[in-house]
mmJSON file of the N, C-alpha and C atoms, coordinates in Angstrom:
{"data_MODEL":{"atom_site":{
"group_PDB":["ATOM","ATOM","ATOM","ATOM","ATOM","ATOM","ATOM","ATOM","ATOM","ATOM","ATOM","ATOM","ATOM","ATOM","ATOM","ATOM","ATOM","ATOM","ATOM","ATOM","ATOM","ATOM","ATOM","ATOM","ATOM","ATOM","ATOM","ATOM","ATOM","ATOM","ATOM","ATOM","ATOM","ATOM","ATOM","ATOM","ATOM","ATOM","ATOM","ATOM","ATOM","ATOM","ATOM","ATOM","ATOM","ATOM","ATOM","ATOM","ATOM","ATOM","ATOM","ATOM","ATOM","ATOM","ATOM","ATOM","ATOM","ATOM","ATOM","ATOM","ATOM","ATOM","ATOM","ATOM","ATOM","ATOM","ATOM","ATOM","ATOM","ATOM","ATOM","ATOM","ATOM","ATOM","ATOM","ATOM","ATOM","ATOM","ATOM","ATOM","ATOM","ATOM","ATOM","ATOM","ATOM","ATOM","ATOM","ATOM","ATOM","ATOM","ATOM","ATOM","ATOM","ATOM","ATOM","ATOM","ATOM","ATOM","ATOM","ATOM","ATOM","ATOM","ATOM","ATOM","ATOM","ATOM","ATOM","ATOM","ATOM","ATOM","ATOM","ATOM","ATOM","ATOM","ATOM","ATOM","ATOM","ATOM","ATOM","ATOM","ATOM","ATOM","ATOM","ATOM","ATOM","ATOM","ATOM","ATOM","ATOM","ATOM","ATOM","ATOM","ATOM","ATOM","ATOM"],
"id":[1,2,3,4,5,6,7,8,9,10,11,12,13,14,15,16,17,18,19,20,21,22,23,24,25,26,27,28,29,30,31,32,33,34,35,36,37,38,39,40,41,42,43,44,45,46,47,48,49,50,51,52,53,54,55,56,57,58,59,60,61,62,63,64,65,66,67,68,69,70,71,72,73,74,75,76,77,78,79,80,81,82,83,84,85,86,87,88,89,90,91,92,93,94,95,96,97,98,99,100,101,102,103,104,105,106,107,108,109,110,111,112,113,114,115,116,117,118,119,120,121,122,123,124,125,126,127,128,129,130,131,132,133,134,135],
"type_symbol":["N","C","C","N","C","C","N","C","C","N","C","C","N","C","C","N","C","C","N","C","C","N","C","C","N","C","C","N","C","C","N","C","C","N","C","C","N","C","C","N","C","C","N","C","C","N","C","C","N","C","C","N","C","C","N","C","C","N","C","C","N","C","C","N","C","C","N","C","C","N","C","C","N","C","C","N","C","C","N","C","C","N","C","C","N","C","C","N","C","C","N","C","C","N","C","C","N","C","C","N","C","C","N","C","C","N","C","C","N","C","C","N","C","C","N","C","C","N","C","C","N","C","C","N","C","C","N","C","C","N","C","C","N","C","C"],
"label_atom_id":["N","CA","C","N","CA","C","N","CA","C","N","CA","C","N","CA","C","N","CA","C","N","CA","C","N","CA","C","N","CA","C","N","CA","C","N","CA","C","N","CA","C","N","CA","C","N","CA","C","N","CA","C","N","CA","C","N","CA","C","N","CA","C","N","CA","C","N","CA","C","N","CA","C","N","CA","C","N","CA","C","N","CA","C","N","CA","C","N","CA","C","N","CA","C","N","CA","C","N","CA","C","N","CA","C","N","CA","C","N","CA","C","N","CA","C","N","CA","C","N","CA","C","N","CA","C","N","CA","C","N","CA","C","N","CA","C","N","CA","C","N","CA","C","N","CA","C","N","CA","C","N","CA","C","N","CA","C"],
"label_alt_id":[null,null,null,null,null,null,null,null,null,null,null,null,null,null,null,null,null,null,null,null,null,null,null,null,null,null,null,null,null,null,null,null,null,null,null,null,null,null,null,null,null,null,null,null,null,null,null,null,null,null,null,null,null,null,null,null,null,null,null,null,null,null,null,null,null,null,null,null,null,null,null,null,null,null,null,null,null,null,null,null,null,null,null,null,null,null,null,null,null,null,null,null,null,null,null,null,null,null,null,null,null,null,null,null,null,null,null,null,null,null,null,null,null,null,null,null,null,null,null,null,null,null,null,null,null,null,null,null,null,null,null,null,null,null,null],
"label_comp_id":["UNK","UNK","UNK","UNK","UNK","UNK","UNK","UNK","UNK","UNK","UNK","UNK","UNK","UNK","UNK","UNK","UNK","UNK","UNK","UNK","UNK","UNK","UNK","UNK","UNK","UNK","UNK","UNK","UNK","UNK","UNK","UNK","UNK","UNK","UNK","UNK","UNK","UNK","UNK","UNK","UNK","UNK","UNK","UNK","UNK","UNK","UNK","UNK","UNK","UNK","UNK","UNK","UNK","UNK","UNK","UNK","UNK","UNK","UNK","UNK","UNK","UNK","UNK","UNK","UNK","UNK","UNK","UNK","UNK","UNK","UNK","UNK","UNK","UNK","UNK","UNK","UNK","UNK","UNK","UNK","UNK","UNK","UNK","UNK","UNK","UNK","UNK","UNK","UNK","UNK","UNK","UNK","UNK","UNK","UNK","UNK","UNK","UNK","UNK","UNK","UNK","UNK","UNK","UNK","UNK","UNK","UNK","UNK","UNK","UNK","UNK","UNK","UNK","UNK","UNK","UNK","UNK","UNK","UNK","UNK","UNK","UNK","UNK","UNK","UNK","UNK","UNK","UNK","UNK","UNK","UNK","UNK","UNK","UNK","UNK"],
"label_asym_id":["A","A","A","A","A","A","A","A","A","A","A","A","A","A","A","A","A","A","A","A","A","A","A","A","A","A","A","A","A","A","A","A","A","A","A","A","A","A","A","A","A","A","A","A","A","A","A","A","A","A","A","A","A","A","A","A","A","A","A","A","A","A","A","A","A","A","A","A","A","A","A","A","A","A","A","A","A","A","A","A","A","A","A","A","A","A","A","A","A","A","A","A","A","A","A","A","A","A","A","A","A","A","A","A","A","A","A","A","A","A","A","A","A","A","A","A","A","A","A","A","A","A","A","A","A","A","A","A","A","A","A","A","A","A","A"],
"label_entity_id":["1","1","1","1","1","1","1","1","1","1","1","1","1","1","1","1","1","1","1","1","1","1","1","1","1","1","1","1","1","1","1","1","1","1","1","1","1","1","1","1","1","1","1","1","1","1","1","1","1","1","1","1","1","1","1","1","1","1","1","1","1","1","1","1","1","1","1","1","1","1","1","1","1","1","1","1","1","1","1","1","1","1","1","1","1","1","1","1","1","1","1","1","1","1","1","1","1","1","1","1","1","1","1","1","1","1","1","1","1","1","1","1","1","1","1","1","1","1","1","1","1","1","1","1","1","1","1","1","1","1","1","1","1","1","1"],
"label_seq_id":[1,1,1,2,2,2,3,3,3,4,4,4,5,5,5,6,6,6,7,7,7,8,8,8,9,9,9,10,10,10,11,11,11,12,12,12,13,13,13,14,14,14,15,15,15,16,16,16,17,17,17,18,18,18,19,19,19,20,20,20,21,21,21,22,22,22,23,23,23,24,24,24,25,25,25,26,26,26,27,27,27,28,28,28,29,29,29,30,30,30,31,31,31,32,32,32,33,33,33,34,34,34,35,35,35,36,36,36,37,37,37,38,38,38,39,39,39,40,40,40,41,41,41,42,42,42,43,43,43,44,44,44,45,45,45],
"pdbx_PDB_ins_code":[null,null,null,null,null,null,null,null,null,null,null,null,null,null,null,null,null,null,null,null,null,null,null,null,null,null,null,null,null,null,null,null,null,null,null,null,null,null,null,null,null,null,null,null,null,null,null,null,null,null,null,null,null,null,null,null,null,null,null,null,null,null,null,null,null,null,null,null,null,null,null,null,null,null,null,null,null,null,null,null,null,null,null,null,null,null,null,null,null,null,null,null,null,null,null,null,null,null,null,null,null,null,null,null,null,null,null,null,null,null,null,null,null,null,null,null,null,null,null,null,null,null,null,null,null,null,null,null,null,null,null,null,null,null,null],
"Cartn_x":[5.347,5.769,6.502,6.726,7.023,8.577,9.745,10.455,10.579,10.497,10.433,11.582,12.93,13.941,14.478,14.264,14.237,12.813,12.769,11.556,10.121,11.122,10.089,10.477,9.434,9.83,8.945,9.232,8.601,7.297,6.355,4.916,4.675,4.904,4.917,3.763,3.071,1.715,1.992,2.632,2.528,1.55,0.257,-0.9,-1.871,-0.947,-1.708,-0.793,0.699,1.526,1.216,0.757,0.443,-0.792,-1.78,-2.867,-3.071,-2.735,-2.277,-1.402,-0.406,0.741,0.092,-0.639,-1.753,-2.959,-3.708,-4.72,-4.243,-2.485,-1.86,-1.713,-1.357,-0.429,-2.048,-3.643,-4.231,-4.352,-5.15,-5.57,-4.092,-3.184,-2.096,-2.665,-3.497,-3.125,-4.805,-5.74,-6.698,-7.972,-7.866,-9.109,-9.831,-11.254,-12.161,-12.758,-13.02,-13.562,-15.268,-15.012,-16.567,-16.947,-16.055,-16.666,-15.945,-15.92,-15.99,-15.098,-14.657,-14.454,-13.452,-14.435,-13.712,-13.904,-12.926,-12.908,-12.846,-13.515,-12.996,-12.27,-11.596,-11.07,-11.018,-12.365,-13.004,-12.606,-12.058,-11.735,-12.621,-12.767,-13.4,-13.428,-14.864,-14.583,-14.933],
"Cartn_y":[10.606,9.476,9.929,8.852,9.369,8.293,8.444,8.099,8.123,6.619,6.756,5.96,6.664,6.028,6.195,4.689,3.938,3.34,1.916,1.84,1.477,0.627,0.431,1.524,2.328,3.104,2.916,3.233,2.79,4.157,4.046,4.37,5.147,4.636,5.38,4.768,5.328,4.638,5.432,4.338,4.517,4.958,4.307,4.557,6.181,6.496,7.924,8.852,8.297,9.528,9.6,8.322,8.524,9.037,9.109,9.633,11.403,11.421,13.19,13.698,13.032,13.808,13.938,12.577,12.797,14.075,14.056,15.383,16.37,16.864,17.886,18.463,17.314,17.531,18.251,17.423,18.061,19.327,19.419,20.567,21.771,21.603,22.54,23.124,22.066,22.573,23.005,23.514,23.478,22.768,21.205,20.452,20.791,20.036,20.683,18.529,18.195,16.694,16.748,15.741,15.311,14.158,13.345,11.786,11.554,10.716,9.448,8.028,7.214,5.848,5.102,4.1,3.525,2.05,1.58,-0.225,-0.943,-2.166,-2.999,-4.366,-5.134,-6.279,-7.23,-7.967,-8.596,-10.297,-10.564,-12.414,-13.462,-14.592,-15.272,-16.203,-16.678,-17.079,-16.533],
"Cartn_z":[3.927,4.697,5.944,7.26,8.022,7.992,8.925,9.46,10.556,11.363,13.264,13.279,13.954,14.31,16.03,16.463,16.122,15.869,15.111,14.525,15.775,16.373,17.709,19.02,19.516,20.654,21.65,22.717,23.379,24.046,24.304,24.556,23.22,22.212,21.322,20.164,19.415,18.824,17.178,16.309,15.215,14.4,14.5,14.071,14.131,15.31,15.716,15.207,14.84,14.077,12.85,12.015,10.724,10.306,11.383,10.981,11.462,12.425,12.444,11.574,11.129,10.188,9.083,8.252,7.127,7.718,8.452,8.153,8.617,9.272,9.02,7.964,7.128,5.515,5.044,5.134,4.029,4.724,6.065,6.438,5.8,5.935,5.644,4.024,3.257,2.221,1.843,2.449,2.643,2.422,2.654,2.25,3.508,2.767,3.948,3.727,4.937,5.184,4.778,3.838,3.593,3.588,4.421,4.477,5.88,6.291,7.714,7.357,6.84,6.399,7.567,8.385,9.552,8.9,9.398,9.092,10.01,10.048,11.76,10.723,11.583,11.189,12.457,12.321,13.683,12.86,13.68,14.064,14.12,13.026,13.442,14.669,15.385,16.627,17.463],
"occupancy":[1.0,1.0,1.0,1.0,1.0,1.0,1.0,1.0,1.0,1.0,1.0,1.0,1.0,1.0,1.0,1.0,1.0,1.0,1.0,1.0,1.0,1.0,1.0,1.0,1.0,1.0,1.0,1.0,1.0,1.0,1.0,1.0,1.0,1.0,1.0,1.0,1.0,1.0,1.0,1.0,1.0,1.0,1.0,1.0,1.0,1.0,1.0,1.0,1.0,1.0,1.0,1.0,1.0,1.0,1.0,1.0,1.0,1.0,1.0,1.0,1.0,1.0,1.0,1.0,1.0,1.0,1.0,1.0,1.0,1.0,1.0,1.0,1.0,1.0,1.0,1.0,1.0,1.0,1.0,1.0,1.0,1.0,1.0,1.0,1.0,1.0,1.0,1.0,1.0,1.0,1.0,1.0,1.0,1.0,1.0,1.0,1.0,1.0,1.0,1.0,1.0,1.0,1.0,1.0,1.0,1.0,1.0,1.0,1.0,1.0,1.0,1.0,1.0,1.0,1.0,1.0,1.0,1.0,1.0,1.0,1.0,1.0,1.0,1.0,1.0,1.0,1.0,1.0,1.0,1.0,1.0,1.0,1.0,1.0,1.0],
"B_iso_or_equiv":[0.0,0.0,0.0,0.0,0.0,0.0,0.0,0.0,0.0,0.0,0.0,0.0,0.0,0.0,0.0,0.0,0.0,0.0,0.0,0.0,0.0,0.0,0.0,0.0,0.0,0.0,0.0,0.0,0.0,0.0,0.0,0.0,0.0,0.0,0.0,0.0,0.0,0.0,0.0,0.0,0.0,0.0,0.0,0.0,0.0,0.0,0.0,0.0,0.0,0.0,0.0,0.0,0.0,0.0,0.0,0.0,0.0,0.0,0.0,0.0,0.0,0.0,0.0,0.0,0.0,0.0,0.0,0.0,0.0,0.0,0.0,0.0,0.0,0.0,0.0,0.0,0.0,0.0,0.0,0.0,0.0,0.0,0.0,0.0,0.0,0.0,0.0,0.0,0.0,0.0,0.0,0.0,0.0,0.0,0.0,0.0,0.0,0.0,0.0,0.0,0.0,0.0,0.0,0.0,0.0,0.0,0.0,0.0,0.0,0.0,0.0,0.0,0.0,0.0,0.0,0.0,0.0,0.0,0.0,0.0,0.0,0.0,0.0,0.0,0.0,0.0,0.0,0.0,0.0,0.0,0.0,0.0,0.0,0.0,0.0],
"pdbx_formal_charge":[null,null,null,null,null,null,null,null,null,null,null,null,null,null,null,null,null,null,null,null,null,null,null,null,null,null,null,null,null,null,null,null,null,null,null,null,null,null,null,null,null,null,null,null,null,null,null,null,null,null,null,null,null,null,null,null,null,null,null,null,null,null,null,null,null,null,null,null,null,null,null,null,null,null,null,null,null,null,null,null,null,null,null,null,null,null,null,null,null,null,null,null,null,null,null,null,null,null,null,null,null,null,null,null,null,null,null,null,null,null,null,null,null,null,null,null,null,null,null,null,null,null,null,null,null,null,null,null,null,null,null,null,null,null,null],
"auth_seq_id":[1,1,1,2,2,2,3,3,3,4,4,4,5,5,5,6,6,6,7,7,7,8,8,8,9,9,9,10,10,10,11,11,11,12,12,12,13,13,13,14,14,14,15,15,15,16,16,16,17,17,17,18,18,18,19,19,19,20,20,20,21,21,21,22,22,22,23,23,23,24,24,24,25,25,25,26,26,26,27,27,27,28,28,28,29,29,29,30,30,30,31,31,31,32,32,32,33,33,33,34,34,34,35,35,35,36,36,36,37,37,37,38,38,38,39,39,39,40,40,40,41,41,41,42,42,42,43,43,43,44,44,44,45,45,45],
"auth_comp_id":["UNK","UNK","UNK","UNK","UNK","UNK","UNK","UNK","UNK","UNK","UNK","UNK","UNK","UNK","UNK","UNK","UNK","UNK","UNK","UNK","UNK","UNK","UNK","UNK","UNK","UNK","UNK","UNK","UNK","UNK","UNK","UNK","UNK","UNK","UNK","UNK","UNK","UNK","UNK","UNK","UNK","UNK","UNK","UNK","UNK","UNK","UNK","UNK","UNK","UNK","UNK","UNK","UNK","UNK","UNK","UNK","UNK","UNK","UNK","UNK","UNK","UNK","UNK","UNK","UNK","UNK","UNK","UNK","UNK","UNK","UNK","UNK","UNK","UNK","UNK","UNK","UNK","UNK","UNK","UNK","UNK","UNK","UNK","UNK","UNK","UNK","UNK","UNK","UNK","UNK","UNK","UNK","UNK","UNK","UNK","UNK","UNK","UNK","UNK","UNK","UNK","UNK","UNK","UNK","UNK","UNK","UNK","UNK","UNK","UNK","UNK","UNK","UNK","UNK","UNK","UNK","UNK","UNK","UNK","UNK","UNK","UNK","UNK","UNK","UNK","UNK","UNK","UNK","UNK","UNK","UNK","UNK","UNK","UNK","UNK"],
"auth_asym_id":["A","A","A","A","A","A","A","A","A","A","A","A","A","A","A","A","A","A","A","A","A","A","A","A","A","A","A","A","A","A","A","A","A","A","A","A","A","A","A","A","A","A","A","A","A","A","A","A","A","A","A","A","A","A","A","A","A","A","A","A","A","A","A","A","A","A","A","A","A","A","A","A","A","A","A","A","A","A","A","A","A","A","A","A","A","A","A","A","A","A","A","A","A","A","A","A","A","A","A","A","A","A","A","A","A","A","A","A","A","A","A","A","A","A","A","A","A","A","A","A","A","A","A","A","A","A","A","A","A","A","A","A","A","A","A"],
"auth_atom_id":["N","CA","C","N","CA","C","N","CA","C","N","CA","C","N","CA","C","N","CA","C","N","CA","C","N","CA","C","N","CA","C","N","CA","C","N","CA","C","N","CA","C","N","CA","C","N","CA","C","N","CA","C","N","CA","C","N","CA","C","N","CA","C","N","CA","C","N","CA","C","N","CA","C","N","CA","C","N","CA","C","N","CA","C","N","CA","C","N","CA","C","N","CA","C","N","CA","C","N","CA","C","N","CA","C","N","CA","C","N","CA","C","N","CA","C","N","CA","C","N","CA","C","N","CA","C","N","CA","C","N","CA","C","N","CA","C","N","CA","C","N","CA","C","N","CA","C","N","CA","C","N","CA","C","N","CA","C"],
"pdbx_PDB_model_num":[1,1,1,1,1,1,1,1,1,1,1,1,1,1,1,1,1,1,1,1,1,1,1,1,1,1,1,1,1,1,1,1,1,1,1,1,1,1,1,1,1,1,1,1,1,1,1,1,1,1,1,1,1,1,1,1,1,1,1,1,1,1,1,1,1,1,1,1,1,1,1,1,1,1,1,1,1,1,1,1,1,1,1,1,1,1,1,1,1,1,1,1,1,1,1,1,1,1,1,1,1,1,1,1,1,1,1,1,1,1,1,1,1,1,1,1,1,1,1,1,1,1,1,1,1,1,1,1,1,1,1,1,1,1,1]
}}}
């Protein structure tokens, strides 16, 4: 898990710290990627 204090910063993109800090953590521990899994969450309308 991460801790960003303070919680809102500014030019700052939560989404991109949690997802580099996660495939830091595996690559650190040597996984190797064998899948892709993207999601959209599109609006009706």
């Amino acid at each position: 898990g991460f801790i960003v204090s303070p919680w809102k910063y500014p030019g700052g993109n939560v989404g991109k710290l949690s997802i580099c800090g996660t495939v830091n953590d595996l690559s650190c521990m040597g996984a190797r990627p064998k899948y892709l899994t993207c999601a959209f969450q599109i609006e009706e309308g």
